[in-house]
Structures are given as C-alpha cells and as structure tokens.
C-alpha positions in Angstrom: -20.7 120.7 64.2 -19.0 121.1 61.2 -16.3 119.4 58.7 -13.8 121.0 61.0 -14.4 120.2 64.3 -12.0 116.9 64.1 -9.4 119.6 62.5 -7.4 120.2 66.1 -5.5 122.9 67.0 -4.9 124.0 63.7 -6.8 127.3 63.0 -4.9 129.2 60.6 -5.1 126.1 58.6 -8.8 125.9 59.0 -9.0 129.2 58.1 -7.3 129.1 54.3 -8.9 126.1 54.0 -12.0 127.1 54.1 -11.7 130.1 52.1 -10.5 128.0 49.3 -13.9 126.0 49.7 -16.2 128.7 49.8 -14.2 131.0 47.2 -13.1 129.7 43.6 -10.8 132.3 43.5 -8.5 131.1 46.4 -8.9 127.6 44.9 -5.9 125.5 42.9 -6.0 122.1 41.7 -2.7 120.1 44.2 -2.2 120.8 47.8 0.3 119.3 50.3 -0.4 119.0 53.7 2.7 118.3 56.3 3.2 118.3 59.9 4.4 116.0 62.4 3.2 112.5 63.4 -0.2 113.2 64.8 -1.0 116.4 63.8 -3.6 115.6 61.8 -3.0 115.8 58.2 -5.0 112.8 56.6 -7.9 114.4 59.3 -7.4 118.0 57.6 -7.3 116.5 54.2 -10.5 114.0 54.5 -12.0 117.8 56.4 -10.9 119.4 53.3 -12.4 116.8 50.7 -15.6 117.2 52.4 -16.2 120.3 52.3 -15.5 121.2 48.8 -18.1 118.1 47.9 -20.3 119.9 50.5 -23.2 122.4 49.2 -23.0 124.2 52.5 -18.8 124.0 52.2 -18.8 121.5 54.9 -21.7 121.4 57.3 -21.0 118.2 58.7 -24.6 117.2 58.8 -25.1 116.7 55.5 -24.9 113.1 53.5 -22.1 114.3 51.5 -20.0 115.3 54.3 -20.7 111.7 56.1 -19.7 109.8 53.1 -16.7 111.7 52.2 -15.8 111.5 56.1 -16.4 107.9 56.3 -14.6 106.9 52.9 -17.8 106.2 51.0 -18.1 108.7 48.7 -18.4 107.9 44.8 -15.9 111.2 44.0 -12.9 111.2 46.7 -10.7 108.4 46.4 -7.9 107.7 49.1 -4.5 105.8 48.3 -3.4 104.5 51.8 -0.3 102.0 51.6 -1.0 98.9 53.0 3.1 98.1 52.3 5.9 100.0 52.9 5.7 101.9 50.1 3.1 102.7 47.0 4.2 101.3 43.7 3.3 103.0 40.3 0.4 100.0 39.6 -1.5 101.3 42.7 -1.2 104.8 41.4 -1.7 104.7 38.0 -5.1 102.7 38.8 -5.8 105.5 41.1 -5.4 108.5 38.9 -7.0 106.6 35.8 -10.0 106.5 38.2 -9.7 110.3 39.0 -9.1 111.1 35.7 -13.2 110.8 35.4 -15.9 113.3 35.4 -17.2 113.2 38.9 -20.9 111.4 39.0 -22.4 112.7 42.3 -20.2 115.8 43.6 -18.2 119.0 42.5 -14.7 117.4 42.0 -12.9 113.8 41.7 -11.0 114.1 44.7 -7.8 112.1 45.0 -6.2 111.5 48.9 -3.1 110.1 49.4 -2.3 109.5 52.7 1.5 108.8 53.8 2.7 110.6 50.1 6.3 110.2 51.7 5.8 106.4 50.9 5.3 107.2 47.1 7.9 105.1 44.9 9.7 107.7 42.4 8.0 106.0 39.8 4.9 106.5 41.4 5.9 110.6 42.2 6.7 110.5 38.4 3.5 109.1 37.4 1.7 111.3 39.7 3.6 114.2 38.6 2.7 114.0 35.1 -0.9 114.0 35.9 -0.5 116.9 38.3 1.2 119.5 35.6 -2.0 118.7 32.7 -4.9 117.7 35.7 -8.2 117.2 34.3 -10.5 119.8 35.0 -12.5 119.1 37.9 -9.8 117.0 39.7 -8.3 117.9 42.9 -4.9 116.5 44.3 -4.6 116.2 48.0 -1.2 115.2 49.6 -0.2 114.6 53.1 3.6 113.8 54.1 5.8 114.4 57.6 7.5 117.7 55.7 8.0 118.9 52.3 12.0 117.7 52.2 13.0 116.5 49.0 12.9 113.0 50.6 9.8 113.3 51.4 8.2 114.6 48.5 10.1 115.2 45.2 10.6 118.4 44.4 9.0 118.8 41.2 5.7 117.2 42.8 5.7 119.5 46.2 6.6 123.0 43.8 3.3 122.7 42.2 1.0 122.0 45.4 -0.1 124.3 47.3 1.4 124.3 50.9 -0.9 123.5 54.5 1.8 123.1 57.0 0.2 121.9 60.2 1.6 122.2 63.5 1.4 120.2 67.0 -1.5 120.4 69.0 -1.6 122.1 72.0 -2.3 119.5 74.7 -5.5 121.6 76.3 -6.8 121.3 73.0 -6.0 117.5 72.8 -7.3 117.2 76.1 -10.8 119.4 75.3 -11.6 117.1 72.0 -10.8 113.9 74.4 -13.2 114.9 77.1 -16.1 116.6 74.5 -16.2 114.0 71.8 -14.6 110.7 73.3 -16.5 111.3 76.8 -12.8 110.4 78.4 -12.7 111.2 81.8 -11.4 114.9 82.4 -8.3 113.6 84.6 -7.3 110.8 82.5 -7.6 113.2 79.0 -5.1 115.7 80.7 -2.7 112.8 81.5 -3.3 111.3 78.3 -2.9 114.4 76.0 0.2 115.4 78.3 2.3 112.5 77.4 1.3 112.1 73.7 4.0 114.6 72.5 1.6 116.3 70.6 -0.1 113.1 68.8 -4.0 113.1 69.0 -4.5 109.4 67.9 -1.5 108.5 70.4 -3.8 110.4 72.7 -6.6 108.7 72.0 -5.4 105.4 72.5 -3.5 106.1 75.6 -6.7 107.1 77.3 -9.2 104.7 76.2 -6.9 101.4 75.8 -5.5 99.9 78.8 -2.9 97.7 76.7 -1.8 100.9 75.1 -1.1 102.2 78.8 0.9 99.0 79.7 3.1 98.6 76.9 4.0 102.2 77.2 4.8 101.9 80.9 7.0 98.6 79.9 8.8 100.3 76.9 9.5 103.5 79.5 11.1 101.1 82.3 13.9 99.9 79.8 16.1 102.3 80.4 16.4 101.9 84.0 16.2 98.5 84.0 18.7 97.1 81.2 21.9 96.0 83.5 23.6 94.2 81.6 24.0 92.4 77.8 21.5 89.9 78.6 18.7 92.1 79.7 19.5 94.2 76.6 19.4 91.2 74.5 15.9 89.9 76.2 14.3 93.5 76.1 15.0 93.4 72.2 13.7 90.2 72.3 10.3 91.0 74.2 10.2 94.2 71.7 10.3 92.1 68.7 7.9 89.8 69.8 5.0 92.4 71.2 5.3 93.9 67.5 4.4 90.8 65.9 1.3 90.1 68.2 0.3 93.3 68.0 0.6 93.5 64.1 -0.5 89.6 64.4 -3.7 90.5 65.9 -4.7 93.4 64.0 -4.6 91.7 60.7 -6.1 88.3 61.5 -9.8 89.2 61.4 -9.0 91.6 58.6 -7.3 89.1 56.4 -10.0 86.1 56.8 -12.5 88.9 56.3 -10.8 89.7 52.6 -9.7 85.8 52.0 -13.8 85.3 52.2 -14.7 87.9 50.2 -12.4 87.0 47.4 -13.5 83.2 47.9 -17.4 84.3 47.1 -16.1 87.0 44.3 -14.2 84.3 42.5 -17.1 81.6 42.3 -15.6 79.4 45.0 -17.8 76.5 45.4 -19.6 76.7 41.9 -19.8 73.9 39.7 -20.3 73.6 36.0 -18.3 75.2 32.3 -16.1 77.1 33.3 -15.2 76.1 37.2 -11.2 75.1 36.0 -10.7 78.2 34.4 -12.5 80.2 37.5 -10.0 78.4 39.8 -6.8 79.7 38.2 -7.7 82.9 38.1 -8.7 82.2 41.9 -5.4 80.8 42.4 -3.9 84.1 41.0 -5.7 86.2 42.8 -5.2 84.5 46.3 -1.4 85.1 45.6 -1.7 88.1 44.9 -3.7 88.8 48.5 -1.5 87.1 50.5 1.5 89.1 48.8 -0.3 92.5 49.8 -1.4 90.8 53.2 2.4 90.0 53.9 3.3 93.2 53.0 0.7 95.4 55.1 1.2 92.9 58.3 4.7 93.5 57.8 4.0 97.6 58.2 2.2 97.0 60.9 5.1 95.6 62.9 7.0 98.2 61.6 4.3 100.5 63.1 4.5 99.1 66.3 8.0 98.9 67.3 8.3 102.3 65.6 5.6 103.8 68.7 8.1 101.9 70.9 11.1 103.6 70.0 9.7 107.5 70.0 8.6 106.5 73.5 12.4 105.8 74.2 13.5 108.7 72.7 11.1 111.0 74.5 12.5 108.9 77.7 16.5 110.3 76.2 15.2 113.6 75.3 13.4 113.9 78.7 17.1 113.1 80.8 19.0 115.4 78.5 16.3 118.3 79.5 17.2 117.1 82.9 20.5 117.0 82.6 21.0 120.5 81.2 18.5 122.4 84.1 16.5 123.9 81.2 12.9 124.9 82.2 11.2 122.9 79.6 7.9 121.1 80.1 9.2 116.8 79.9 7.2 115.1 77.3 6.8 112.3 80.1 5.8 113.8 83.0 4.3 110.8 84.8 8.2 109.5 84.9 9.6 112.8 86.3 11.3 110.3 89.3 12.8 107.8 86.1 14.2 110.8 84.7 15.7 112.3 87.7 17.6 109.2 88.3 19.0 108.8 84.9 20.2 112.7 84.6 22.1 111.6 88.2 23.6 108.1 86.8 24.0 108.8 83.0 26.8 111.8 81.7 24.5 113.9 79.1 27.1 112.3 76.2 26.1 108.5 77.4 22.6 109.7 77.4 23.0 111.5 73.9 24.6 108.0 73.0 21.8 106.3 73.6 19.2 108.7 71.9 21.2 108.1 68.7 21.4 104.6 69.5 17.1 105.1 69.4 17.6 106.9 66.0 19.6 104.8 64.3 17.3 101.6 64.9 14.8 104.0 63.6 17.0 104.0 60.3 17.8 100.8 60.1 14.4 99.1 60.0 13.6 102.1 57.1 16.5 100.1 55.4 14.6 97.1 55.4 17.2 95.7 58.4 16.0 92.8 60.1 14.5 94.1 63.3 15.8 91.6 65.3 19.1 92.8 64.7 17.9 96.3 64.5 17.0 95.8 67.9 19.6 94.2 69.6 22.2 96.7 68.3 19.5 99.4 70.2 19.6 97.5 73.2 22.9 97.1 74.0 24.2 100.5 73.0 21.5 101.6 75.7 23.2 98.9 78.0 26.8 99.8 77.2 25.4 104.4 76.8 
C-alpha cells in the first residue's frame, strides 16, 4: 500500500502529484484541488501532505505517513469549518502557526478543507501570506471548482491547479469490497447510486439508516398528493436533520465541555479560583457559540444529502422523459421513474428540479429551513 491507495479513480492526478513529491523541480509552494462532492479532494490533499513529509515520498507504512493521514502530525495543520464559514481569527491563528520552521518534517503543511467557505477577509489574509510564503511552507486548498465564488481570483491564480474528477463506480465499487470488506453485491448497488460520491458510497453500504432515509427522501415525489403531505414531508425533512445533526454532536460536545472543565481548573480550590472561573465562564461561551454554529452545519449537511437525492430523483424522470440512453443515477427506482416520466410533462418535472435548487439556495442564504422547505415541497406538490 501506499499514500495513494485511498486517492480513487483519479490517476492523472496521482500521477503530477507524485512527481511533484519525488522531484523539487515540479514543486511550487499553493495548490488547489477541486472536483465535485465526493471526489475526494480533502483525501488527495491529506495523500499529498503525506507524502511530501514521507522519506520514501509516501510509503504508507511509515510513521510519518500514519500521522499525517490520521491528523497527528506536528507539521501539517488542517482548517476544517466547524461553522458555515471560516472567519479571519481562525485563519490568521492558522497561518501564524505555519508561518514556523517545521520541527519533525520537510514542510509546515497547511490543509484547508472546504476553501469555498473562506470569508473574504479570511481569502485576503490568506492571500497575503500566499504571495511572500515562508520558505518551507506549503499551501493546500480544496473547493467544489475554481469559480470566482468559490475561490477569489487572486488566491486561485497563484495555486497550482489539481482538478479531480468523479469516480468511476467499478472503482468505487473495487475500494468498497477490497478495503471496507462490503459484500461484492451490496458495493455495486451502493457505488451505483452514489452519483459518483465515495463517502455517500460508503455510508450507503455499511449504514442501514443511511439506506432508509434515502429510500424515504426518494418516495416523496410519488407520494406528495396534496398541500398537506407537502407541508408534513417538509416537516419530517426538517425534523430528521435535526436528529441527525442532534445526535452527531452530543457525544462530541460533552466530550469538549469536559475537556475545557479539567483545562480550566474546574473543581480547584485556593488564590486564584475567582479569577479561574471568569475566564472559564468566557471560555464556555465561546464553545457553546462554535458548538451552535457546527451543529447548525450539520443540519445544513443533512437536509442538503436530502435534497441531491431529490434532484437525482428529477434529473432521473427528465432522462426518462427525453428517451436518451443515459445510465439513471438511481437505478434501484427505475419503476418510480417510469411512472413519473408517464404522469409529470418534462416542464412540471423541470419545475420541480428548480424547485430542489432553489431550496438549495435558500438555506446558503441563511433562510430558515423550515420555510426553505415548505416552499420545496409544495412546488413539488403543485410541479
């Protein structure tokens, strides 16, 4: 095995990749990676870190490549919004930390995952570091695409470019079987209806929650007859977000409440304890800000899987519709689609992938989802 085995479907990135590990000359101090949801880019990245830290250029035996893969190293650092965005304070820390000769490895290797999510103060910031970089600092960036909304321009033109692309599903399928021991049947079915996404994958075939809320979001369509289904589906959607974002942070966040508890002296007694509790007090504020903020992403998260199940559903009828030989990105609901393309026009159907789209907007806009999703809903209703 090596750094790249977890790098899927992606050789000619592998390829310049490596060469820039191996060879100084094809090195440079920024790069960008983009692709699509899925594709891998904060796995290419972390692949990337480790093998420039790597003796062997990423042997993926070694301690340095297990430390830099598992987030332990000394030298990479990795900026990974808990929020909705990443505010300059965050970064500046960051790059003050990077800014320093590296103790154990080659480079000081900052990650930063979701760059889309950098606040312009934060691109600014980052961009003045990235024009005068120290001299054993390397800059690695992942975002969907390089559009200017995405990355600013003046950041992205001095990175250099890895542009990722979707997986094949045989090779989703291969990594599921050889490396999560998924049964061969259930990794095809998996990587077929992942659109591409080897984490979505992933889930899919080893989670059977993952399975059912899929199969609920996909019956929907079909099933919303009138205003008050639409309205109760919204509901239901809303609701599984919040458990779902509910349960992944509670044993996280009274994991980091008791950490801060023993960090700050809680308990102690003596000079000094009054003092030690309003800094304490500070502190917990400031946790249960970022807390708020990250559980709130997570909802975000999870209604956002949600809705690019839907519009896969849309996308799959308009295919449908049209009599185009195109694989469906949910072939398991061939008989759903089939009876939408009969009942729906391809302009209702187009209606309601916009419909999808716009939700999609709207809770970027910081719109209550609620409301986001009710609008959703009953434009689905309505078509």
């Amino acid at each position: 095995m090596t750094v790249w085995d977890e790098v899927v479907g992606q050789p000619a990135a592998v390829e310049e990749l490596g060469k820039a590990a191996r060879e100084p000359s094809a090195m440079t101090h920024a790069w960008l990676f983009t692709g699509p949801p899925g594709s891998g880019r904060s796995v290419a990245a972390r692949a990337f870190a480790a093998a420039l830290q790597c003796p062997d250029h990423g042997c993926g035996h070694c301690a340095v490549c297990h430390t830099v893969l598992s987030g332990t190293h000394a030298d990479v650092r990795e900026v990974v919004p808990e929020g909705l965005s990443i505010g300059v304070k965050q970064t500046r820390e960051t790059i003050a930390n990077s800014a320093r000769r590296p103790t154990t490895g080659r480079y000081q290797i900052l990650l930063i995952q979701d760059a889309d999510r950098l606040t312009e103060q934060s691109s600014n910031a980052l961009l003045r570091f990235i024009e005068e970089p120290p001299e054993h600092t390397i800059f690695l960036m992942c975002s969907p695409s390089d559009h200017p909304d995405d990355v600013s321009t003046t950041v992205r033109s001095r990175c250099r470019h890895i542009k990722l692309r979707v997986p094949e599903p045989s090779a989703i399928a291969a990594v599921l079987v050889e490396r999560d021991g998924v049964d061969p049947e259930k990794a095809q079915w998996a990587a077929s209806v992942s659109s591409g996404h080897i984490g979505r994958a992933r889930h899919l075939a080893r989670d059977a929650d993952s399975r059912a809320q899929r199969e609920a979001v996909l019956a929907i369509p079909l099933r919303t007859r009138s205003l008050g289904d639409a309205f109760a589906f919204a509901a239901d959607l809303v609701r599984g977000a919040k458990a779902e974002a509910g349960a992944l942070s509670e044993a996280r966040d009274g994991a980091e409440r008791e950490e801060m508890n023993i960090a700050m002296g809680g308990g102690g007694v003596g000079k000094g304890v009054a003092g030690a509790a309003r800094s304490a007090k500070a502190a917990e504020r400031d946790l249960e800000r970022r807390q708020k903020l990250r559980n709130t992403r997570n909802q975000r998260d999870a209604i956002d899987r949600a809705l690019v199940d839907l519009t896969s559903f849309f996308r799959d009828v308009l295919v449908a519709s049209s009599g185009a030989d195109v694989a469906l990105a949910n072939p398991d609901r061939a008989a759903d689609v089939r009876r939408a393309a009969s009942e729906w026009t391809p302009e209702s159907t187009l209606r309601r992938l916009e419909a999808v789209l716009a939700c999609r907007e709207a809770l970027d806009l910081n719109v209550k989802p609620e409301i986001a999703a009710e609008a959703m809903m009953t434009a689905i209703h309505t078509g």
